[in-house]
LUMNUVEX-649424 format. One line per field, with one value per residue (C-alpha): residue number from 1; residue in one letter; x, y, z. Coordinates in Angstrom, 2 decimals, always signed. Layout:
resi (NUM | ...)
resn (a | ...)
u (X | ...)
v (Y | ...)
w (Z | ...)
This chain:
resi (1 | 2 | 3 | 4 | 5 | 6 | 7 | 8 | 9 | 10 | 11 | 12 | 13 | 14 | 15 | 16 | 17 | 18 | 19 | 20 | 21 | 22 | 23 | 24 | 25 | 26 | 27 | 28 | 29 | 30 | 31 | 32 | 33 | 34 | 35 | 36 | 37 | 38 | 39 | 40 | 41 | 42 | 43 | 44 | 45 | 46 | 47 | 48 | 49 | 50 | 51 | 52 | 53 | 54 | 55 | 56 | 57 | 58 | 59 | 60 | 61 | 62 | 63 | 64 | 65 | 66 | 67 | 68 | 69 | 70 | 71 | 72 | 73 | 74 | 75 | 76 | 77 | 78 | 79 | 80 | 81 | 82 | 83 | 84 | 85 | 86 | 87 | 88 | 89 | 90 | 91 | 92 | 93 | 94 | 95 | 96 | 97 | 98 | 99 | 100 | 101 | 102 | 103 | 104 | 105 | 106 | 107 | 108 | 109 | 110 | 111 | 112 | 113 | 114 | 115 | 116 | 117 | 118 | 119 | 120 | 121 | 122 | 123 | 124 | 125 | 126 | 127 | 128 | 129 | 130 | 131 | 132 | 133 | 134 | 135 | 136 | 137 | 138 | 139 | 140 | 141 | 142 | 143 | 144 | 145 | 146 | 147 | 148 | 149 | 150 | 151 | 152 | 153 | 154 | 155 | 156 | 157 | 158 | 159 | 160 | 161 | 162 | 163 | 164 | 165 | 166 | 167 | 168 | 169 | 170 | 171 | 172 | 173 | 174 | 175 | 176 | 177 | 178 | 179 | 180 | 181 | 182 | 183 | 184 | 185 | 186 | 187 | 188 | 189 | 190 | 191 | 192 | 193 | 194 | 195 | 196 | 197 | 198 | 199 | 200 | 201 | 202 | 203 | 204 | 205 | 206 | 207 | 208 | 209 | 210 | 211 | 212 | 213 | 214 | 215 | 216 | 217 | 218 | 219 | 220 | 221 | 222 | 223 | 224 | 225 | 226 | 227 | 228 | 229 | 230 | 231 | 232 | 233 | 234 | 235 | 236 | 237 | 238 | 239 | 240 | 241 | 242 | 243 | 244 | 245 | 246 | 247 | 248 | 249 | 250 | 251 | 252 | 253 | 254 | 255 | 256 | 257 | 258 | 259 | 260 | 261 | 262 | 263 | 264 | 265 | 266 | 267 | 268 | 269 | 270 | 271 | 272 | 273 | 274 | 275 | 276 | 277 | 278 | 279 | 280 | 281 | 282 | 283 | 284 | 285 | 286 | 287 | 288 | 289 | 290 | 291 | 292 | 293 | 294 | 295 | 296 | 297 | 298 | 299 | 300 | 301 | 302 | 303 | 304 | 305 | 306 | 307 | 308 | 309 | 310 | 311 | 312 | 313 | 314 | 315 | 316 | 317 | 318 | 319 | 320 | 321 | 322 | 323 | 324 | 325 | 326 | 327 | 328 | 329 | 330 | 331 | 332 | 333 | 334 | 335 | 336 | 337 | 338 | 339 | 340 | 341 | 342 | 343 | 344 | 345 | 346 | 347 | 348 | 349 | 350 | 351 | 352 | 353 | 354 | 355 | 356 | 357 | 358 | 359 | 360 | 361 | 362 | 363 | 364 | 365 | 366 | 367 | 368 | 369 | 370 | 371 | 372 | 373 | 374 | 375 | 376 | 377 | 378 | 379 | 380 | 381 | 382 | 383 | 384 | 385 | 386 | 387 | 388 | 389 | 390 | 391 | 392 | 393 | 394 | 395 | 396 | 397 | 398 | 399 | 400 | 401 | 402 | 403 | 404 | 405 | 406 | 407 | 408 | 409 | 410 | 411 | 412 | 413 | 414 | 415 | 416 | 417 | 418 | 419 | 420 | 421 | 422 | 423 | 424 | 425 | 426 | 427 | 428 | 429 | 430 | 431 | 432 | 433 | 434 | 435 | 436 | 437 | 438 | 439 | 440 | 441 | 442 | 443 | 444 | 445 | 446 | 447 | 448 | 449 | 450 | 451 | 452 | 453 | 454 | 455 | 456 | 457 | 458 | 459 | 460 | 461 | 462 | 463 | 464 | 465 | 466 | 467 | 468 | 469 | 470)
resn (x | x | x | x | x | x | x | x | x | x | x | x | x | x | x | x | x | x | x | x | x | x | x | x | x | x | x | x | x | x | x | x | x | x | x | x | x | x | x | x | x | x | x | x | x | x | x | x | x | x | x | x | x | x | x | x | x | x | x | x | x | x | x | x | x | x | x | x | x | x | x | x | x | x | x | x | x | x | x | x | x | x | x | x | x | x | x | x | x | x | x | x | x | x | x | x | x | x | x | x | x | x | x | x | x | x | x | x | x | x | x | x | x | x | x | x | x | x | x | x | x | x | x | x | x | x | x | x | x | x | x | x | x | x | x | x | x | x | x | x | x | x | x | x | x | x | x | x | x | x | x | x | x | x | x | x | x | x | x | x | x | x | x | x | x | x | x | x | x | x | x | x | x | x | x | x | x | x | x | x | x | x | x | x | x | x | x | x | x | x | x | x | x | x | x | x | x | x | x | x | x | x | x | x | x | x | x | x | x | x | x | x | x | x | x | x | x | x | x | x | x | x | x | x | x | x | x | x | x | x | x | x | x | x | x | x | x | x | x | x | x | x | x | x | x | x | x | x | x | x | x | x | x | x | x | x | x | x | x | x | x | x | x | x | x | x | x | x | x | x | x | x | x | x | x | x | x | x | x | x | x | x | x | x | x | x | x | x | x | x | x | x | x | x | x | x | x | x | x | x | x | x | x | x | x | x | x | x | x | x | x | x | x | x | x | x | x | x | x | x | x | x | x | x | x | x | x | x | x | x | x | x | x | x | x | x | x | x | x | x | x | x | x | x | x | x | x | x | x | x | x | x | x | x | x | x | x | x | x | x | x | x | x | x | x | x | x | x | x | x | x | x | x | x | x | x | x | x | x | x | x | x | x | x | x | x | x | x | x | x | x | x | x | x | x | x | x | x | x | x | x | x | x | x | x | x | x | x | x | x | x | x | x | x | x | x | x | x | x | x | x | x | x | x | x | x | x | x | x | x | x | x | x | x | x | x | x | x | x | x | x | x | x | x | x | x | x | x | x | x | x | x | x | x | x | x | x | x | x | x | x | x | x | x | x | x | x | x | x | x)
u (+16.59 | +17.22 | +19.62 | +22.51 | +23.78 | +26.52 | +24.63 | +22.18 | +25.33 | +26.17 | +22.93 | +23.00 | +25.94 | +25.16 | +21.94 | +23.01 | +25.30 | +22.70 | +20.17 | +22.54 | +23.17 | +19.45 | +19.21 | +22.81 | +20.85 | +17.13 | +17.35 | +17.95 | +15.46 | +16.49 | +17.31 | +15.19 | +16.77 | +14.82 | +16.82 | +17.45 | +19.71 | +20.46 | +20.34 | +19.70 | +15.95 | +13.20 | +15.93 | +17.95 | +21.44 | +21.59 | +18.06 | +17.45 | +15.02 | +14.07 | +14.61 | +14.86 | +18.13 | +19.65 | +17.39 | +14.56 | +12.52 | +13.46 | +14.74 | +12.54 | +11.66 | +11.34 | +9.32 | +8.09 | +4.00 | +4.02 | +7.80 | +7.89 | +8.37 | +10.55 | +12.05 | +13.12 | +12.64 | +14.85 | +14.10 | +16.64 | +14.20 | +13.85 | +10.05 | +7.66 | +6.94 | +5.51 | +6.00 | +2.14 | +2.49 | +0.03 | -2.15 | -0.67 | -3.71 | -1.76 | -1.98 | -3.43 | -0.70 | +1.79 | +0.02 | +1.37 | -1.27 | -0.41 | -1.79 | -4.46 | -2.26 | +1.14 | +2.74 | +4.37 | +7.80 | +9.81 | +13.22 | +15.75 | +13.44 | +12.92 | +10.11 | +10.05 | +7.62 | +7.45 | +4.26 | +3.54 | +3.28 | -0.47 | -0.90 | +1.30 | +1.16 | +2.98 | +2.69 | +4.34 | +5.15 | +4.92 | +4.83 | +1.36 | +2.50 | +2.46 | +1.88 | +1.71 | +5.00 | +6.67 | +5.31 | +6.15 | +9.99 | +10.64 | +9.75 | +8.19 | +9.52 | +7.75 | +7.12 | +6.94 | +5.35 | +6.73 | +4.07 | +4.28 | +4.08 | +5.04 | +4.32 | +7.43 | +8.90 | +12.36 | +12.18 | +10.49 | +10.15 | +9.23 | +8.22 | +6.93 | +5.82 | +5.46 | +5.37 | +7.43 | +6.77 | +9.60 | +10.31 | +11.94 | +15.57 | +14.93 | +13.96 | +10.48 | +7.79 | +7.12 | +3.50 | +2.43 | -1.05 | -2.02 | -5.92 | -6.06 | -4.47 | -6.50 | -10.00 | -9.17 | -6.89 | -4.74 | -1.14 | +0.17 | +3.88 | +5.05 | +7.92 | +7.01 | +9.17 | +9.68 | +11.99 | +12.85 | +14.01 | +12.73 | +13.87 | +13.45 | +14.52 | +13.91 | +16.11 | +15.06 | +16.08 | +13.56 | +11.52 | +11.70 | +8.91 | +9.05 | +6.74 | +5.92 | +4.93 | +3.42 | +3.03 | +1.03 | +3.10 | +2.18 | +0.46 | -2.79 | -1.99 | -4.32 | -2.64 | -4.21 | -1.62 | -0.73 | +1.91 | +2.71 | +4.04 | +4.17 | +1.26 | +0.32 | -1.76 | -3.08 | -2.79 | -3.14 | -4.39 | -3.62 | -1.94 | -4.67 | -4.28 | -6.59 | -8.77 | -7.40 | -4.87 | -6.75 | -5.43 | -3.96 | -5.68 | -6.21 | -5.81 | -5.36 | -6.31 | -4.16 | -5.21 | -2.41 | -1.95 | -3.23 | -1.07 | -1.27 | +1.26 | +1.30 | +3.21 | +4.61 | +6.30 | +9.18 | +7.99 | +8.99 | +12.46 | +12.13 | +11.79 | +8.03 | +6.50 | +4.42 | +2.61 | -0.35 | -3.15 | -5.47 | -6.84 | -5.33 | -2.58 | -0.45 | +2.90 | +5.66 | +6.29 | +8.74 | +10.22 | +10.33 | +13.70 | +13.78 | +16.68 | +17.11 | +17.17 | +15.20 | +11.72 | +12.05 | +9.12 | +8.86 | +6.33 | +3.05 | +3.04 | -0.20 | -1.17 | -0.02 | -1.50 | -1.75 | -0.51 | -2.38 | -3.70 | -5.48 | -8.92 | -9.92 | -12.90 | -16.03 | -18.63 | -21.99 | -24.22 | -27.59 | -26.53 | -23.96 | -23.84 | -24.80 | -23.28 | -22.87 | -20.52 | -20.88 | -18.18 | -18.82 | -17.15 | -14.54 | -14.55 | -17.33 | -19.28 | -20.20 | -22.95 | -21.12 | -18.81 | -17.56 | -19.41 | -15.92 | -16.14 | -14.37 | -12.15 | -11.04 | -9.87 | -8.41 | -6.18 | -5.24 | -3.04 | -1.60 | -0.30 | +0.92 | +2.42 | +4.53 | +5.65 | +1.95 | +1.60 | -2.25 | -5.11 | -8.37 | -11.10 | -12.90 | -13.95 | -16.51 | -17.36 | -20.99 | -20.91 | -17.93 | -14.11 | -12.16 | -8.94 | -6.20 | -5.95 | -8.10 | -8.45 | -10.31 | -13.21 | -16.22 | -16.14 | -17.86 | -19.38 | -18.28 | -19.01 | -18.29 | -15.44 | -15.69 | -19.45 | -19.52 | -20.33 | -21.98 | -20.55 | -21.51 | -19.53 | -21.19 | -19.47 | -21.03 | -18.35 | -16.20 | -13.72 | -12.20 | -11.27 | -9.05 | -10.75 | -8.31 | -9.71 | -6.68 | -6.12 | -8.69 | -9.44 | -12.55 | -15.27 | -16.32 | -19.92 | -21.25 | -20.90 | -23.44 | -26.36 | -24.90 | -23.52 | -20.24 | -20.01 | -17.05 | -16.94 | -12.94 | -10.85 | -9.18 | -7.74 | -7.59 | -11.27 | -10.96 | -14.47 | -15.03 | -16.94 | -20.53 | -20.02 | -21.26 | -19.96 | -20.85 | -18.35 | -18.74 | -15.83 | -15.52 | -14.19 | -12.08 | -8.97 | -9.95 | -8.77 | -9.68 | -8.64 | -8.58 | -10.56 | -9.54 | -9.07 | -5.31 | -5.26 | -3.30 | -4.32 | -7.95 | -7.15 | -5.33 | -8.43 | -11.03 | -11.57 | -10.97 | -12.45 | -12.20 | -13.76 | -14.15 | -13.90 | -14.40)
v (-43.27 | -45.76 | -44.22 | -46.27 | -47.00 | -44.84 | -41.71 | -42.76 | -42.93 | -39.71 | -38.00 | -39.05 | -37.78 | -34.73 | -34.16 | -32.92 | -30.80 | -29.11 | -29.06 | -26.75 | -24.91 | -23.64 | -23.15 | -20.92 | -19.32 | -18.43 | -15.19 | -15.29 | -13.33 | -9.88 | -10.78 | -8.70 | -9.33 | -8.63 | -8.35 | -6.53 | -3.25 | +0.07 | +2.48 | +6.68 | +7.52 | +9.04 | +12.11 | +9.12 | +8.39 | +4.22 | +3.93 | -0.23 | -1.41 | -3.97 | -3.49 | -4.65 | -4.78 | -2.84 | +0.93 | +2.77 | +2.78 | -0.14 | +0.48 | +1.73 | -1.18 | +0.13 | -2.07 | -0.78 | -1.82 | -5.50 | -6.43 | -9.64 | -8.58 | -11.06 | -11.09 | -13.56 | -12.63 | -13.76 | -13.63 | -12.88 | -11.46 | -13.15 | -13.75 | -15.26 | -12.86 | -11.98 | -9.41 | -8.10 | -5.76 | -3.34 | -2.24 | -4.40 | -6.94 | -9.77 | -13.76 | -14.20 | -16.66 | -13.83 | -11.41 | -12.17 | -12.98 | -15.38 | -18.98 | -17.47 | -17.17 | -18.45 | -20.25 | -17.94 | -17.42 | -18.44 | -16.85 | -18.32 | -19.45 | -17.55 | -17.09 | -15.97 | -13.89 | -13.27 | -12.18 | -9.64 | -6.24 | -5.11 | -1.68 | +1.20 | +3.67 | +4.26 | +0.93 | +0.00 | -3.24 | -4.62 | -7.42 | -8.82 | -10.82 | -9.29 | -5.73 | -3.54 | -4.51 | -5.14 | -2.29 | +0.05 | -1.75 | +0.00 | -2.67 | -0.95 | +0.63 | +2.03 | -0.08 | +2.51 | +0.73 | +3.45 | +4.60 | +4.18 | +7.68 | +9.63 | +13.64 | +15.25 | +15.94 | +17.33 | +14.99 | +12.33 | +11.75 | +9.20 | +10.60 | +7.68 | +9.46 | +7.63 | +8.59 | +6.74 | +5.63 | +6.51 | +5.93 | +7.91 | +5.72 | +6.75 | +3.69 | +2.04 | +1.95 | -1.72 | -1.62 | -2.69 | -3.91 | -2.09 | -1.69 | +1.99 | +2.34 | -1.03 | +0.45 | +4.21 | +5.49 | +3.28 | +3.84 | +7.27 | +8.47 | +11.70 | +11.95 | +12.70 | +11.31 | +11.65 | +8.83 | +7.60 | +11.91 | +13.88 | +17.43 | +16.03 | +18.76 | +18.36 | +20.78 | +22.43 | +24.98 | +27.74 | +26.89 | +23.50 | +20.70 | +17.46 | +14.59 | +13.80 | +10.54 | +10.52 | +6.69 | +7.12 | +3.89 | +4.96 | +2.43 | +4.50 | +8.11 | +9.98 | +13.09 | +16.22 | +17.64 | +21.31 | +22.50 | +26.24 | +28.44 | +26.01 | +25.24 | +21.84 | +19.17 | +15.84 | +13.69 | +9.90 | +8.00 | +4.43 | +3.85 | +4.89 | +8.15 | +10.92 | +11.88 | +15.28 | +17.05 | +18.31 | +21.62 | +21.09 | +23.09 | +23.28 | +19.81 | +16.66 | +13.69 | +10.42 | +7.82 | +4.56 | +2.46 | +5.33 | +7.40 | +10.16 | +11.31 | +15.51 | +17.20 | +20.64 | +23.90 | +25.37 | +28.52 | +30.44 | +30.71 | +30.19 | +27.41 | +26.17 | +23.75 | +20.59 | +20.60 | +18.13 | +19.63 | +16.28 | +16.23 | +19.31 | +21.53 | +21.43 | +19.52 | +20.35 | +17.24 | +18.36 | +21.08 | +22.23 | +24.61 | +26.52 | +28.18 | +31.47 | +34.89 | +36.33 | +36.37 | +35.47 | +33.78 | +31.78 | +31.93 | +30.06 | +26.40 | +24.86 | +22.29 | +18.97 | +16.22 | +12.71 | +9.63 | +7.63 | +3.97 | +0.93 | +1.41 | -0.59 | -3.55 | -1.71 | -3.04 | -3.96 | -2.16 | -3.52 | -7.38 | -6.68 | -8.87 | -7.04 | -6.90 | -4.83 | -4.64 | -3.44 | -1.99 | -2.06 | -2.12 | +0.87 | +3.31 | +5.74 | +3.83 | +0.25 | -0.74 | -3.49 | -4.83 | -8.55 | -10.63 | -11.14 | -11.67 | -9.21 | -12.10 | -13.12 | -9.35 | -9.16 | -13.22 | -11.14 | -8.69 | -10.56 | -12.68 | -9.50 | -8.55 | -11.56 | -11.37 | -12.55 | -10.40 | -9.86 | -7.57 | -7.43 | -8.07 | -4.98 | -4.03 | -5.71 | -6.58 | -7.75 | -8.10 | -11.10 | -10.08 | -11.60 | -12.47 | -14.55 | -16.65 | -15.50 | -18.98 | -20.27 | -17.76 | -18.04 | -15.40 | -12.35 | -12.66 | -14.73 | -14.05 | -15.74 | -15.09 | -12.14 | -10.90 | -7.50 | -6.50 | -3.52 | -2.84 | -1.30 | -0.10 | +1.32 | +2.45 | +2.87 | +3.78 | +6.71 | +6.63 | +6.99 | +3.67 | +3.40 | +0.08 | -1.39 | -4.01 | -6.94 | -7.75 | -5.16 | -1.93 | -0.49 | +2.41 | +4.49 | +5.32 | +7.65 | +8.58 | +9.12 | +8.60 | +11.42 | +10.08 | +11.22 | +12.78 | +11.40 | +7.88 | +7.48 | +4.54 | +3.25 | +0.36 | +1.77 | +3.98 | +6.74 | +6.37 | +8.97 | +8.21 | +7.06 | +6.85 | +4.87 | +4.41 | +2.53 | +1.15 | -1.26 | -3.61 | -6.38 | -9.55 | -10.91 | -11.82 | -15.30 | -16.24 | -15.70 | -11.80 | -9.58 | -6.67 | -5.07 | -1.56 | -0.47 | +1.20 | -1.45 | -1.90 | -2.03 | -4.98 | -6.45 | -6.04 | -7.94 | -5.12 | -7.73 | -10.44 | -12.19 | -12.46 | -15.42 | -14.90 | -18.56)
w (-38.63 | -35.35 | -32.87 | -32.60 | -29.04 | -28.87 | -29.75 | -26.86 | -24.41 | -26.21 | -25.41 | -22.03 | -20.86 | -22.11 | -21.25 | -16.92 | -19.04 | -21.20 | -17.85 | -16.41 | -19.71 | -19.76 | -15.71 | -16.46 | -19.61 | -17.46 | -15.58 | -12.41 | -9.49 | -8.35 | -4.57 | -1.78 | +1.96 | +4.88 | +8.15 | +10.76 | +10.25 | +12.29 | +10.00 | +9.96 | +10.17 | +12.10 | +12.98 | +14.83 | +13.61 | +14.04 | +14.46 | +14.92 | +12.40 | +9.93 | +6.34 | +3.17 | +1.56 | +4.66 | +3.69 | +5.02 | +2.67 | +0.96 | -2.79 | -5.43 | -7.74 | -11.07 | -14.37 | -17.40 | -17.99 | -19.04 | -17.72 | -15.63 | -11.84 | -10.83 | -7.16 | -4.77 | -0.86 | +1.72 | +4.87 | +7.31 | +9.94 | +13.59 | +12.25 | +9.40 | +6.32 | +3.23 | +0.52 | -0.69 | -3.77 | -2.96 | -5.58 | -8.52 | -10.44 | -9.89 | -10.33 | -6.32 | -5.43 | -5.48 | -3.80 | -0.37 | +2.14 | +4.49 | +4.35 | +2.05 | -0.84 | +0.19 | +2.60 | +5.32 | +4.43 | +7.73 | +8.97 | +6.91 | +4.19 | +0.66 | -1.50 | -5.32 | -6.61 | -10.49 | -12.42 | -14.87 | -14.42 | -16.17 | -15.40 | -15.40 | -11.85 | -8.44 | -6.34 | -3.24 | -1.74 | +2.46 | +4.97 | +4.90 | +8.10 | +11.80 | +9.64 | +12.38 | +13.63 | +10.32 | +8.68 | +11.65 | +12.07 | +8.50 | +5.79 | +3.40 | +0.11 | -3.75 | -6.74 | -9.34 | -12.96 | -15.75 | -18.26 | -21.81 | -22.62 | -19.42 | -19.41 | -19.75 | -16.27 | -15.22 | -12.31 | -11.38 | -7.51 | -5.08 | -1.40 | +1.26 | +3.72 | +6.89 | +10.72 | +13.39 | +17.11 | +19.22 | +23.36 | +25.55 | +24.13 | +20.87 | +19.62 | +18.31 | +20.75 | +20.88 | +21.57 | +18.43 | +19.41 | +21.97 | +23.16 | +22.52 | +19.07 | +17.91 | +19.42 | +18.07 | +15.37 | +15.26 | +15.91 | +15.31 | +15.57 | +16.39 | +13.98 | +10.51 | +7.60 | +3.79 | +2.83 | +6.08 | +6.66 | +9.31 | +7.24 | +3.59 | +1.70 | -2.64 | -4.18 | -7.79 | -10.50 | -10.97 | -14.22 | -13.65 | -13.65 | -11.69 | -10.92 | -7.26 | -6.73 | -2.82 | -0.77 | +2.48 | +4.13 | +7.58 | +10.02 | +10.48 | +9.67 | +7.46 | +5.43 | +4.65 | +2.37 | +0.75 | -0.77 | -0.32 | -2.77 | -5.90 | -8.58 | -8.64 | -10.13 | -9.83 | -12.37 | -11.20 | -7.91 | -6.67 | -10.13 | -12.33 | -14.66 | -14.01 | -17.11 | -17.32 | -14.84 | -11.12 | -9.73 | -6.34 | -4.29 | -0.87 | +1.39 | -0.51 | +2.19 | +1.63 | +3.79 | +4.83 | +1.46 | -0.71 | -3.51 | -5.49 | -8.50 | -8.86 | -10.95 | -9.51 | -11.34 | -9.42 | -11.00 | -7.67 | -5.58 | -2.25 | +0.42 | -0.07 | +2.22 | +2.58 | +5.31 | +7.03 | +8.74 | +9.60 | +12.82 | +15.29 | +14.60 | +11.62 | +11.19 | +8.65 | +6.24 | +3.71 | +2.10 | -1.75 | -2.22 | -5.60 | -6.38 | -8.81 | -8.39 | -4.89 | -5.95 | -9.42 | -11.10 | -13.95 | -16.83 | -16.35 | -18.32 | -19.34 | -17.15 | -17.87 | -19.68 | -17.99 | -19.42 | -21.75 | -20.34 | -21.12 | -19.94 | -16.53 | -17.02 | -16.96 | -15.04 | -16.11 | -13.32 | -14.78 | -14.20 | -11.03 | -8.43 | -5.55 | -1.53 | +1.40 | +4.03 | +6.99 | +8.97 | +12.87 | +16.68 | +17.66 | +20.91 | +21.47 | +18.94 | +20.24 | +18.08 | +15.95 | +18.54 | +18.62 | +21.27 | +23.45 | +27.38 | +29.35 | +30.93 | +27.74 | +26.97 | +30.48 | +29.42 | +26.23 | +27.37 | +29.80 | +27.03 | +25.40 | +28.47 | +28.21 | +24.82 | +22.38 | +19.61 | +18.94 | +19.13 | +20.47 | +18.13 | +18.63 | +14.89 | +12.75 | +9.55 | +8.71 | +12.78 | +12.48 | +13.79 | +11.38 | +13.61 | +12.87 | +9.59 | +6.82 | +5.22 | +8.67 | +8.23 | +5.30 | +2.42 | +2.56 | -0.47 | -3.66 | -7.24 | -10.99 | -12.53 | -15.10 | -13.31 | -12.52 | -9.15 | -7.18 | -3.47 | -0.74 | +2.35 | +5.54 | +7.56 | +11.52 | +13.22 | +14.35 | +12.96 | +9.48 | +7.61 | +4.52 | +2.82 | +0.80 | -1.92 | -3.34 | -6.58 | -8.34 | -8.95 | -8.27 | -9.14 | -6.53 | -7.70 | -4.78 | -1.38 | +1.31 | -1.82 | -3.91 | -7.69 | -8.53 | -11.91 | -12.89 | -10.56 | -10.05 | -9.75 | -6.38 | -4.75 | -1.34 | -0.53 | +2.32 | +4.41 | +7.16 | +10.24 | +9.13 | +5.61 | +3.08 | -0.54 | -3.86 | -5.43 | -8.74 | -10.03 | -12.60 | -10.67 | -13.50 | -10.85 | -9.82 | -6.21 | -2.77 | -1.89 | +0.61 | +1.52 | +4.80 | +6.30 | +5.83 | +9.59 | +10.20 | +14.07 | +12.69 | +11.14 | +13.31 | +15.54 | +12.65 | +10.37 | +6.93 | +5.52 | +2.25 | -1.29 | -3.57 | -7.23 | -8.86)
């Protein structure tokens, strides 16, 4: 039937009117603020930092597996930033990398971010702009993805552990790129943290069973983690469930970006405590206080079962694409290092002296520094979309490297030529000095990605390049 003309007039006037019905009607982005903030941390009452929605860490996002993430970032910070989601297999133009993926989101400017969430696990979410400085300022906080079957657990926890800088004020070193943290470890602080908490304390009931979920959010600081007093097992990493539950036993190393969820009995009273023993000496983390009766134990529980999950891709090893990359450059190593003149070094930090924030490129990978903007350097490799592909890292270096690989999860099919029985999954790969490692991965994310060491001065200083899946 024609529409007359006064049902067109009709329609029109009401069509701004319905518009703003079904804008009203969509669901609006949670809101994530980034800005400046004094707040308690490090064992300093007002300690100035940058945080998101005024919190060290910032809040603990919580989905269930296949909920929309949906968040819009504002950026109230005196600087450019990004939010990457750090572990999630995401569409790539949310996963945060400047100018490679997104547009850097300047002061005063937001950004929304809103994808599906495809894998359950314990995720965590960071600047992927001026890192060492943002990161080590306090922006940081856990994305936990629920499972759809969770073992039963009293508590469920969230520790980010992270280790803080301070100066003789009491306030954040601001040497964020200096030469001997970028050429060595990286930057360590000498304040230990669980939650932003110097003396973390986690108070439980005798008999009781919780679920730790640990974040290694620290700059370059590699954990190696026990827990006195209190059984314990493993029973995911980097988001992925463990095929039956790991006794905790002795250290557990978590390198920057890595996680690992353990479940823990209080099955003794007492104060029992977390401690890190990497590298010399041996530093108190946090403490586990169980209360009950003096001495009273609690009967033995079978150890728990891990959640179910949707298998990973598999990858097809007899028709993988195969690369290797080669890790170079560092102190006491050399071999590897970026052809850069001395006077250019020298020009460097006098700029930083006078306010630059940048690195030296002293690390390598396949003998380039990749410095700067990763959409001005060629791909490391790239492969079909849905191909499956073998890698290798070699490390020749010094010095340990946690190699973090966006948007996928990965295999890790041997180390230093020996198979692994049982090849694990990972999105962030701990490689000690002269390592090498196999790893094997279905590139079904198409996009160009990162790969990069997660010492955050290492890649500030080249170690990171990118891969093309087309």
């Amino acid at each position: 039937m024609p529409i007359g003309r006064r049902e067109l007039l009709l329609a029109t006037a009401l069509a701004p009117l319905a518009a703003a019905a079904a804008r009203a009607a969509a669901p609006l982005p949670r809101p994530l603020r980034a800005a400046p903030a004094n707040v308690a941390a490090a064992g300093q009452p007002a300690l100035p930092v940058w945080a998101y929605d005024g919190q060290v860490p910032g809040p603990v996002l919580r989905f269930r597996r296949g909920e929309v993430l949906d968040i819009e970032l504002d950026n109230a910070l005196p600087d450019p930033t990004t939010v990457h989601w750090h572990g999630i297999r995401l569409p790539n133009a949310m996963d945060g990398v400047p100018h490679l993926t997104q547009p850097p989101v300047a002061p005063g400017q937001r950004f929304r971010y809103r994808f599906a969430l495809p894998d359950a696990g314990t995720y965590w979410y960071h600047p992927h702009l001026g890192t060492p400085e943002q990161v080590e300022r306090g922006l940081a906080g856990a994305l936990i993805v629920d499972d759809d079957a969770a073992p039963p657990v009293d508590e469920d926890q969230v520790w980010l552990l992270d280790d803080w800088r301070l100066d003789a004020s009491g306030r954040i070193d601001d040497d964020f790129y200096g030469f001997m943290d970028v050429s060595h470890a990286g930057r360590i602080g000498q304040r230990l943290t669980v939650n932003g908490a110097t003396d973390h304390v986690l108070d439980l009931q005798a008999g009781q069973r919780i679920r730790l979920r640990l974040i290694n959010a620290a700059n370059a600081r590699i954990f190696a983690l026990e827990l006195r007093g209190l059984r314990g097992w493993m029973i995911a990493r980097d988001g992925v469930p463990a095929d039956h539950a790991v006794p905790w036993e002795g250290q557990l190393l978590l390198g920057p970006g890595m996680r690992a969820d353990i479940v823990i009995d209080a099955d003794a009273t007492g104060r029992h405590v977390l401690v890190d023993s990497f590298g010399r000496g041996e530093r108190l983390v946090g403490t586990v206080a169980v209360a009950g009766r003096d001495g009273q134990r609690t009967a033995a529980r079978p150890a728990p079962r891990p959640a179910a999950a949707p298998p990973l891709p598999a990858p097809k090893l007899d028709a993988a694409a195969e690369h290797t990359l080669v890790f170079g450059g560092g102190m006491m190593g050399m071999g590897g290092w970026p052809d850069d003149p001395w006077t250019e070094r020298v020009a460097r930090r006098l700029r930083r002296l006078g306010g630059s924030r940048e690195a030296d490129p002293v690390w390598t990978v396949n003998g380039h520094a990749h410095m700067g903007r990763h959409d001005g350097h060629a791909p490391l490799f790239s492969v079909p979309a849905g191909r499956s592909v073998r890698l290798v890292l070699d490390n020749r270096t010094r010095w340990w490297h946690p190699i973090h690989l966006h948007g996928h999860h990965v295999q890790v099919l041997s180390r230093n030529g020996q198979p692994l029985a049982d090849p694990p999954w990972r999105d962030t790969v701990l490689m000690a000095p002269r390592d090498q490692l196999e790893l094997a991965f279905v590139a079904d994310n198409p996009g160009r990605w990162l790969i990069h060491c997660h010492v955050l001065e290492h890649h500030a200083g080249g170690m990171g390049g990118v891969f093309t899946v087309e």
